[in-house]
C-alpha positions, 0 to 999 in steps of 0.5 A: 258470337252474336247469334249466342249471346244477347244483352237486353239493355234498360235505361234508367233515369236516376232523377225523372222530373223532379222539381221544387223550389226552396227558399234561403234559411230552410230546413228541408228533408230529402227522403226515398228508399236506396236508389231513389235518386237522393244522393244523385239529386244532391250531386247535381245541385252541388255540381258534381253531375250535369243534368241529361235534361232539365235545369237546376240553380243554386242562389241564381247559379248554374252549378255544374258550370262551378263558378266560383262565386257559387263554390264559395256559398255551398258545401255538400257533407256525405257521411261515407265521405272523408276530406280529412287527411288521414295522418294528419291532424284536422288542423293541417286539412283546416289550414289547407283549406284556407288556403284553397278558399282563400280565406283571409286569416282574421275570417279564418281564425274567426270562424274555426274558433266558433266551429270549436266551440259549437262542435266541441272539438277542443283537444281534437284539432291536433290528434290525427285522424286515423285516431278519431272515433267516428263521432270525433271524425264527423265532427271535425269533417263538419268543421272542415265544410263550413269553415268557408262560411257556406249558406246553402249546406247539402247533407247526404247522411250526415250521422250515419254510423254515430250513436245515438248522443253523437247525432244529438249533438250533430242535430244541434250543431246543424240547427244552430248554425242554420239559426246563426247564418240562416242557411239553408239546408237539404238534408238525407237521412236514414235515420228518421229522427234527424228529419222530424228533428230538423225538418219542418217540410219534407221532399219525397222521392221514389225511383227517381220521381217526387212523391211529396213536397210539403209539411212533415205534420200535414203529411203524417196526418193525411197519410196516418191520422191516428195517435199511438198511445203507450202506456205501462200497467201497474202489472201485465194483463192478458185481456187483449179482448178488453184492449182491443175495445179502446184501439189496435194493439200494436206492440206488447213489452211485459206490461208496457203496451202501445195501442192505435187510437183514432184522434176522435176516440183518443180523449176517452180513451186516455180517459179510460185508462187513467181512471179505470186501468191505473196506469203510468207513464203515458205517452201519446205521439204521432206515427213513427215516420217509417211507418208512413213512408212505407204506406207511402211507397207502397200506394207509389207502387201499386198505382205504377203496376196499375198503370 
């Protein structure tokens, strides 16, 4: 049979040389297209995976040795994850894991009513889970990570599946308990609101190498300079001639119209349309950060293929 068949075997390093250090009480986004090596970066921090090669602590623990002393200061959160017992309400799983936390009633009281409160969960503590929406069921599964009082949070897609009010609500409750314990936190998303939302400095990778670790601002900027103007028209107008004078136009919805302007050209040009064109509702704003992360990974790519 071997004279038939032959398999060609590739090895694939899921994360290759990554590093970074982060610093107690920041927000960090951790970025990459599918397969990047996000998810497999976050289980090795959190303990779940030991490293081929390499070294990784968490507060001076190694975590895959999972000491105790470090269990007790993590949680890692996966949106496509439920610790939530199915048929029970949260409050049995809360009360479980108290039990498997070991952690004294006064603090667990304590900490379950402040989790009520910030997350609103009010009339779900005693409904079963299987009749929680997905928004009530994030909620509670949240609830259910930071009970033991967690410094360092991992989120793997935290809102992932929650309308847009649900992951208003779940963006607060993360900056506001990062602000209360100042805890740090590393979070992957898909939705690239959560990240300019919460994080200041984000954390690249691509194909399992960093690409970037820096400030989210520094990084639009270097990447994707010029500003996007919208604007709507008092009625619509065809003239992309005259348009095409003041920037690109990007995007055309009836008379709502969105152009690329340079930072340099952008004082007259909004000064252009305010006094000639009668326009309303202007907005100017920075590149949407897809857009910059595709331009991103495609120079990632293009210099691995010139290599």
């Amino acid at each position: 049979m071997k004279t038939l068949f032959s398999r060609n075997h590739e090895t694939v390093r899921a994360v290759d040389g990554v590093s970074f250090t982060i610093e107690r009480g920041e927000r960090v986004g951790f970025l990459g297209p599918n397969g990047a090596g996000k998810t497999t970066t976050l289980k090795m921090l959190s303990g779940l995976l030991h490293p081929t090669a390499g070294e990784c602590t968490v507060d001076g623990h190694v975590p895959f040795r999972r000491e105790v002393a470090l269990l007790e200061k993590i949680t890692l959160v996966m949106g496509q994850k439920s610790q939530l017992i199915w048929d029970l309400p949260p409050s049995e799983t809360y009360a479980l894991n108290c039990a498997v936390f070991d952690i004294p009633k006064p603090r667990f009281h304590a900490a379950l009513e402040e989790l009520t409160e910030l997350l609103e969960l009010g009339g779900l503590l005693d409904k079963p889970a299987r009749q929680l929406s997905l928004g009530e069921r994030m909620k509670c599964e949240l609830a259910a990570a930071l009970l033991h009082g967690p410094s360092v949070l991992f989120l793997d897609e935290p809102t992932i599946g929650l309308d847009v009010a649900m992951q208003l609500a779940v963006r607060d409750f993360i900056r506001r308990y990062n602000q209360a314990h100042q805890a740090t936190v590393l979070l992957t998303s898909h939705y690239m609101q959560d990240v300019v939302a919460l994080c200041p400095r984000i954390i690249v990778i691509d194909r399992g190498k960093l690409v970037h670790d820096g400030d989210l601002k520094a990084l639009v900027k270097a990447l994707d300079p010029d500003k996007r103007v919208s604007f709507t028209l008092p009625h619509p107008i065809n003239d992309d001639d005259a348009l095409g004078k003041l920037g690109a136009v990007l995007a055309r919805d009836g008379a709502r119209i969105t152009l690329r302007v340079s930072e340099r050209e952008l004082p007259g040009v909004v000064s252009h349309l305010l006094g000639t064109l009668e326009v309303a509702d202007l907005g100017i704003e920075d590149p949407p950060l897809e857009d910059v992360l595709r331009v991103m990974f495609g120079a990632a790519r293009e210099a691995a293929v010139n290599e």
